[in-house]
C-alpha positions as CSV (number, residue, x, y, z in Angstrom):
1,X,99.0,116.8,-233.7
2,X,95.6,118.5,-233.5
3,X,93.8,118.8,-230.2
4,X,90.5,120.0,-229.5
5,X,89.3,121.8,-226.5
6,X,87.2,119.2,-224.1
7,X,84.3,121.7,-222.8
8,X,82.7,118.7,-221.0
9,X,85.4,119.0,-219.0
10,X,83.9,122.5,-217.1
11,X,80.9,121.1,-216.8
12,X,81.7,118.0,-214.7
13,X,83.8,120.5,-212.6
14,X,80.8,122.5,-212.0
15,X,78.7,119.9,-211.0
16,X,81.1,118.3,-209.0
17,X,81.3,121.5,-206.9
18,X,77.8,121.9,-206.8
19,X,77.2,118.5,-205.3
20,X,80.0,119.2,-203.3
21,X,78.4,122.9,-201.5
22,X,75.3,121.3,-201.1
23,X,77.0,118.0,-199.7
24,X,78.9,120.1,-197.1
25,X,76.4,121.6,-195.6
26,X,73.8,119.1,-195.7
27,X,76.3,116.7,-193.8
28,X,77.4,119.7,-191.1
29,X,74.0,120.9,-190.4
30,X,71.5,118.4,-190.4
31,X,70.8,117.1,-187.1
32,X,71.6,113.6,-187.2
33,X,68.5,112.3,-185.8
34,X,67.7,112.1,-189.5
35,X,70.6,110.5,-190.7
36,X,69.0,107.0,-191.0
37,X,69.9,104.4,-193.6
38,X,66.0,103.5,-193.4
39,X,65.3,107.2,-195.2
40,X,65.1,106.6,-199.3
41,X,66.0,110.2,-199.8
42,X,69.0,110.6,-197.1
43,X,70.2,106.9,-198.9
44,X,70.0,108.7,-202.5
45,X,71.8,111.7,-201.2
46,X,74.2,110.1,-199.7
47,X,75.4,107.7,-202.6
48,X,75.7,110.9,-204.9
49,X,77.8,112.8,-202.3
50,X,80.2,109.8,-202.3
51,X,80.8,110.5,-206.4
52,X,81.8,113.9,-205.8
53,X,85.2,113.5,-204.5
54,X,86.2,110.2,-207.1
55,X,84.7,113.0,-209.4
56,X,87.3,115.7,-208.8
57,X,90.5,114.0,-209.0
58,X,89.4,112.1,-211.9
59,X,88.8,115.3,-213.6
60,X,92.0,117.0,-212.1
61,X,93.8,114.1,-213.3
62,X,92.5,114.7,-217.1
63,X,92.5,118.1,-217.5
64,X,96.3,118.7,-216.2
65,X,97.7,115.6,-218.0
66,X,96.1,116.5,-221.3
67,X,97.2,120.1,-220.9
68,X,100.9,118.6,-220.4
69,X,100.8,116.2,-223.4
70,X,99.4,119.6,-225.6
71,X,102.1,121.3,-224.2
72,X,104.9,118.2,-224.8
73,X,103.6,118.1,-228.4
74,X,104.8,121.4,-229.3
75,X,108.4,120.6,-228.0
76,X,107.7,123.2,-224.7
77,X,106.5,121.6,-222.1
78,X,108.9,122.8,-219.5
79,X,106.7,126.2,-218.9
80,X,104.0,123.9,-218.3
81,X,106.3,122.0,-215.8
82,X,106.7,124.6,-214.2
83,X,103.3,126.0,-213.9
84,X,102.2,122.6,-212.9
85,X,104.3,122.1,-209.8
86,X,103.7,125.6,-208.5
87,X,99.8,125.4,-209.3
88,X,100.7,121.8,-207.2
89,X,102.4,124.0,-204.5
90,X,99.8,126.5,-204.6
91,X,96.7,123.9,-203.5
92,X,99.1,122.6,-200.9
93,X,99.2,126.0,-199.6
94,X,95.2,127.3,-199.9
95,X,94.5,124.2,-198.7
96,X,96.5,124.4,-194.7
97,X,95.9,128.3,-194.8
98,X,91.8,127.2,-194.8
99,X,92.3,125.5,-191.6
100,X,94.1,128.2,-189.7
101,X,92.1,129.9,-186.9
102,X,94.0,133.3,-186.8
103,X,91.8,134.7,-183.8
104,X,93.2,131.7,-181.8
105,X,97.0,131.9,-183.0
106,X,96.7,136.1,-182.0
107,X,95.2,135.0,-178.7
108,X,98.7,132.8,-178.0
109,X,96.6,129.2,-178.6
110,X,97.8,127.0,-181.7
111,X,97.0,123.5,-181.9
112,X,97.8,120.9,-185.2
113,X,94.4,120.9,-186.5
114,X,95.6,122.7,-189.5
115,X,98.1,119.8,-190.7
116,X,95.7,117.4,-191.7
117,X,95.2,116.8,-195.1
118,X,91.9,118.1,-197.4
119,X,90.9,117.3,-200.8
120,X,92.9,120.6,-202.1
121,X,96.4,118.9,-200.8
122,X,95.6,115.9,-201.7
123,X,95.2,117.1,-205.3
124,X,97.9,119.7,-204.9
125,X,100.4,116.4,-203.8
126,X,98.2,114.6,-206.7
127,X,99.1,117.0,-209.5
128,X,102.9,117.4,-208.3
129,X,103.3,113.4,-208.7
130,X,101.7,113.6,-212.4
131,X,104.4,115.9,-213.5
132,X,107.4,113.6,-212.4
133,X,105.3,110.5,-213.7
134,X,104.9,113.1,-217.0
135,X,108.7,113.5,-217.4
136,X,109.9,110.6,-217.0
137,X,107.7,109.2,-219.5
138,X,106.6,111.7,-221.9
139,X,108.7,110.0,-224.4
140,X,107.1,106.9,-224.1
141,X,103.3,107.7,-224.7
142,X,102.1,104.3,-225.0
143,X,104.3,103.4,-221.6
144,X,102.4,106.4,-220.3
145,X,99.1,105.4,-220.4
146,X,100.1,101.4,-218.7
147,X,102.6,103.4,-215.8
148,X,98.9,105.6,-215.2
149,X,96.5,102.6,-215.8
150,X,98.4,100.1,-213.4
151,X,98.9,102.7,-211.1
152,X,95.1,103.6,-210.9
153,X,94.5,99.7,-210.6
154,X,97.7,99.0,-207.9
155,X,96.3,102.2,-205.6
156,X,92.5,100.2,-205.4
157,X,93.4,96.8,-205.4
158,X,96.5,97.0,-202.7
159,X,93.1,99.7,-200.2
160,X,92.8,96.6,-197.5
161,X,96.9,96.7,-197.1
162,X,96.9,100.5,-195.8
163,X,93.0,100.8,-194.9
164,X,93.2,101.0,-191.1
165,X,97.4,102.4,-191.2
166,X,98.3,103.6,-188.1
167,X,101.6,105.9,-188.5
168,X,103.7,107.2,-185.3
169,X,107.0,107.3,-186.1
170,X,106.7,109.9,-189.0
171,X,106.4,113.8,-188.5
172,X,102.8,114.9,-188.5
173,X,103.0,116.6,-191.6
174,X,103.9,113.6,-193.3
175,X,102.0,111.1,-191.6
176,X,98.9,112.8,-192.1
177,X,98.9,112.4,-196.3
178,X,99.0,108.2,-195.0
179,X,96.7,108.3,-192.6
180,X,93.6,109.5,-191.3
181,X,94.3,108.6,-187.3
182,X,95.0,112.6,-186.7
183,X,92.0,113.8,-188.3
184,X,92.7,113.9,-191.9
185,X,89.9,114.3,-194.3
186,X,91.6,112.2,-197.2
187,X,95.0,110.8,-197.1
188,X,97.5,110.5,-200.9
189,X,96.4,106.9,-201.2
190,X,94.1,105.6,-202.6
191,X,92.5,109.1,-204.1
192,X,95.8,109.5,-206.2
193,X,94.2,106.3,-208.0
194,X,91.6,108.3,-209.2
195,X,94.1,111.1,-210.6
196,X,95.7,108.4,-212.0
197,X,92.9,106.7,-213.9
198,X,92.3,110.3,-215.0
199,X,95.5,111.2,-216.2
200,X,94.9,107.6,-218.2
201,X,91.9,108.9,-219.8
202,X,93.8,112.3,-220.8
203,X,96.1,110.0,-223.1
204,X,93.3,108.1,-224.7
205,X,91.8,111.7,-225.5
206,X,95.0,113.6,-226.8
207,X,96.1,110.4,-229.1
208,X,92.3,110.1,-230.7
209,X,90.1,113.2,-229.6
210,X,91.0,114.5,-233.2
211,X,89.5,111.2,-235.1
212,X,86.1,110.8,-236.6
213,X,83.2,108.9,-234.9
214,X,85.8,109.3,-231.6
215,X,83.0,111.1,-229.8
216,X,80.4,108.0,-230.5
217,X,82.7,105.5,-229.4
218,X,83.8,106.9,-226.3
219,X,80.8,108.2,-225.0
220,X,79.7,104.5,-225.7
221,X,82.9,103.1,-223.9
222,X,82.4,105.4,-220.6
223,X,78.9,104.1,-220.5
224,X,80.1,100.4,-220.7
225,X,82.7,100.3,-218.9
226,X,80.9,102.3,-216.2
227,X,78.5,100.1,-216.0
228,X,81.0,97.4,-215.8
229,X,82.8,98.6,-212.9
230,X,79.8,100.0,-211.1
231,X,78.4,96.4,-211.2
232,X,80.7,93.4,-212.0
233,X,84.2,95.0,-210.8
234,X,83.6,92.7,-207.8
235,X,83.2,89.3,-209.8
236,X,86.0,90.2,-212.2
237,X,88.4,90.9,-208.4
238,X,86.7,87.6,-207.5
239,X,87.5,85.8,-210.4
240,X,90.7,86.7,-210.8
241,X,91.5,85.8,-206.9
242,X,90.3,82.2,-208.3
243,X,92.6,82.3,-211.0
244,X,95.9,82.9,-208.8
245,X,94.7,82.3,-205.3
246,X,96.0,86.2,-204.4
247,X,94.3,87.0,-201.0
248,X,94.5,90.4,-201.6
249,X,92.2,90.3,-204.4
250,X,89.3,88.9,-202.2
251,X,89.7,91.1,-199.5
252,X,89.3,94.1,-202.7
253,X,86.5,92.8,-204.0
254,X,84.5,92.9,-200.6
255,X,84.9,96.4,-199.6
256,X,85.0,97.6,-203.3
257,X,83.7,101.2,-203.3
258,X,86.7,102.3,-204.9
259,X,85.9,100.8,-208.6
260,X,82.6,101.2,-208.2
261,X,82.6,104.7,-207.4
262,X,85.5,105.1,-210.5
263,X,82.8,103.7,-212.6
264,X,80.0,106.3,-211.8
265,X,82.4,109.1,-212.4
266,X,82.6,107.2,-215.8
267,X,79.1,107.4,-216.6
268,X,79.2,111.1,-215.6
269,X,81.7,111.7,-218.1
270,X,79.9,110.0,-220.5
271,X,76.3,112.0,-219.8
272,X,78.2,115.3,-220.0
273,X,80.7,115.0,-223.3
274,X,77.3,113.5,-224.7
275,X,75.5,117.2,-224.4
276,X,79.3,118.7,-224.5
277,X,77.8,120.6,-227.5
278,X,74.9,122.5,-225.6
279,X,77.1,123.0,-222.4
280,X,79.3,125.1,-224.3
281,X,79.8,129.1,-223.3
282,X,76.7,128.3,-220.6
283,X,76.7,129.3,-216.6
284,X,77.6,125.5,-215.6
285,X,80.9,125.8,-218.4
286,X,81.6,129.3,-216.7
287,X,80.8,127.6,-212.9
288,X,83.2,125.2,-213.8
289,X,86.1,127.9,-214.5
290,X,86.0,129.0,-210.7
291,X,85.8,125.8,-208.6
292,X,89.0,127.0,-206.6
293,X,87.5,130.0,-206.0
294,X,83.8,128.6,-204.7
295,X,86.0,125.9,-202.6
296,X,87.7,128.7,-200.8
297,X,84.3,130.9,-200.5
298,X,82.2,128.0,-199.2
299,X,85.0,126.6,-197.0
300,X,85.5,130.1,-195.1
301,X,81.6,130.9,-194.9
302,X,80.7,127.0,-194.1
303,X,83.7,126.1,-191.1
304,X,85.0,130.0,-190.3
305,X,88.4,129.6,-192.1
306,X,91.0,132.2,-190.3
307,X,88.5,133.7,-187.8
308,X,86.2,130.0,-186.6
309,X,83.0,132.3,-187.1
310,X,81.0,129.8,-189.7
311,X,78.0,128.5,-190.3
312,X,78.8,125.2,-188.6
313,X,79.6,127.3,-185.1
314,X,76.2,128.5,-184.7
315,X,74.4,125.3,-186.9
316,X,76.2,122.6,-186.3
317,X,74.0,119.6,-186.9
318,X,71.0,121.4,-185.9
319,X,68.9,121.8,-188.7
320,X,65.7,119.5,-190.0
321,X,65.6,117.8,-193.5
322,X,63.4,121.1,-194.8
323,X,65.9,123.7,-192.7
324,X,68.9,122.3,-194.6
325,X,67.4,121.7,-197.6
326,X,66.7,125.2,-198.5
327,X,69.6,126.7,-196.6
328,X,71.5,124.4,-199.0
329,X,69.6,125.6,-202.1
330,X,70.5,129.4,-200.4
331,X,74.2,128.2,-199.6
332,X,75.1,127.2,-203.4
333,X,73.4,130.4,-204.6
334,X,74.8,132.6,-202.6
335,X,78.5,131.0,-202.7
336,X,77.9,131.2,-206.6
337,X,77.2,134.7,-206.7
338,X,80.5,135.7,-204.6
339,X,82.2,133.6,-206.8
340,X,80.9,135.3,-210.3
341,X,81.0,139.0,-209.0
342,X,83.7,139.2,-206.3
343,X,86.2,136.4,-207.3
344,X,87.8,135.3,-210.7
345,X,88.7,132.1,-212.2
346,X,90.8,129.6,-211.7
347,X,93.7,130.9,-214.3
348,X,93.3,134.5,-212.4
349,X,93.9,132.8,-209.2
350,X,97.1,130.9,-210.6
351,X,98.3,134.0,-212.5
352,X,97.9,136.4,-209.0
353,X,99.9,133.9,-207.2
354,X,102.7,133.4,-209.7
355,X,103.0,137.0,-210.1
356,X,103.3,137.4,-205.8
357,X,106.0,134.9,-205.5
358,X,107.9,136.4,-208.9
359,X,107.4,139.8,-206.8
360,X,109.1,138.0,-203.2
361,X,111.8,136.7,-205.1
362,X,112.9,139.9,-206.6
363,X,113.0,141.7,-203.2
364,X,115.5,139.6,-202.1
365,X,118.7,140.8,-201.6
């Protein structure tokens, strides 16, 4: 089956972690005297941080489910297996190491902090799930896509059941992917909806991506059906709560960020493969091939990853709208240019790490 290569892909990537750097610092730095719902701008800024995150396991989701099914269609998907749980492994890792305060550890003081659970694990776990889900259904394509789509649609609908989970009885390690009581930034469920929905999309794309007019008629559908989540998700949850008197679908429908933020990552999609053709070989397309790498930069510059010296130790919600405003315009910049001139892409990280571990295990006796 012909495939084509989805460049729109890079370029929601990079502005995903562009929104994301300035959205860090803006919400460590600024003082929160100006945090105030009354503010037009800080209510703006705020409802386009929340897309960032829905934004980047969607796309992880896509990318790594299409790259599976390319892979399946030529009959080899097992390096691709493999490559996928160790790239799943990898996040898992980068993502506790980032937390680790190894002034404190040398100085005899450990604490737990660096067991709860970040966007990179949550993606890593995210990713690792997506290839069991791929082979036990890869001969099933259509099956695929419903398993992905009704998992997307059971991990938002069934939010009010583990919303406020409290988990004791679990080791912290585990607990913390289920909960957010020990500190953890995001927890398995419900982000791994968005992966899923994702992964969904990757299906549509590798079945049809190779038909005329299919451009037309999905940028068309992401709009739509964007649209349609962003503003009548909650009537259809309502309706159908109507229909068969299911509590849980009420309680969905109130709190219902989770579709609604699913369909502004749709009509992101749909803005970017719509100029897919003048995004590709520019800097966003190339910013997009090194998100790991900016995460990592920005994470150890913004919080003091391994040594605790960062910007948030001597800023820390201390700076005035026009202070972090421009020391966020400085931050991307400046995280951007480490990125393109002292770190490689995302395949270079992948590779060096592969080629480390293959270099462990033949040391061993």
């Amino acid at each position: 089956m012909q495939t084509s290569r989805l460049y729109f892909i890079d370029a929601v990537r990079a502005f995903a972690i562009l929104m994301m750097l300035q959205g860090h610092f803006i919400d460590t730095l600024l003082e929160p005297v100006y945090r105030v719902d009354t503010s037009t701008a800080y209510r703006i800024w705020s409802y386009f941080r929340g897309v960032t995150a829905p934004t980047f396991f969607t796309i992880s989701g896509l990318v790594f489910t299409y790259l599976l099914l390319k892979a399946n269609a030529k009959g080899d998907d097992q390096p691709r297996i493999k490559k996928g749980l160790f790239r799943g492994l990898l996040l898992l890792g980068i993502g506790y190491s980032l937390r680790i305060n190894l002034v404190s550890w040398f100085s005899g003081y450990f604490n737990t902090y660096f067991l709860v659970i970040d966007v990179l694990q949550c993606i890593g776990l995210s990713l690792i799930i997506l290839v069991c889900l791929h082979v036990l259904f890869k001969n099933y394509s259509y099956l695929f896509s419903v398993v992905l789509f009704s998992v997307g649609c059971i991990c938002f609908v069934s939010e009010p059941l583990y919303r406020n989970l409290e988990v004791t009885n679990l080791p912290l390690i585990i607990s913390n992917y289920i909960t957010k009581i020990n500190g953890s930034v995001f927890t398995i469920l419900p982000w791994f909806g968005y992966s899923a929905f994702g992964a969904f999309i990757s299906t549509v794309f590798f079945r049809h991506v190779h038909r005329n007019q299919f451009k037309i008629f999905t940028v068309v559908t992401f709009f739509v059906a964007g649209y349609f989540l962003m503003y009548y998700s909650s009537w259809l949850l309502l309706r159908l709560h109507y229909l068969t008197n299911i509590d849980l679908l009420k309680l969905s429908a109130d709190y219902n960020y989770l579709f609604t933020r699913l369909g502004n990552v749709l009509v992101l999609f749909g803005i970017f493969y719509s100029l897919e053709n003048y995004l590709k070989q520019s800097i966003i397309g190339r910013i997009g091939e090194k998100t790991l790498s900016i995460y990592v930069i920005h994470f150890i510059i913004l919080y003091g990853s391994f040594t605790g010296y960062g910007l948030k130790r001597f800023f820390n919600k201390a700076l005035n709208p026009t202070e972090a405003i421009f020391g966020a315009i400085l931050f991307v910049i400046v995280v951007c240019i480490i990125s393109f001139y002292y770190a490689r892409t995302n395949h270079f990280v992948y590779n060096l790490a592969r080629k480390v571990v293959d270099k462990l295990k033949k040391t061993k006796p």
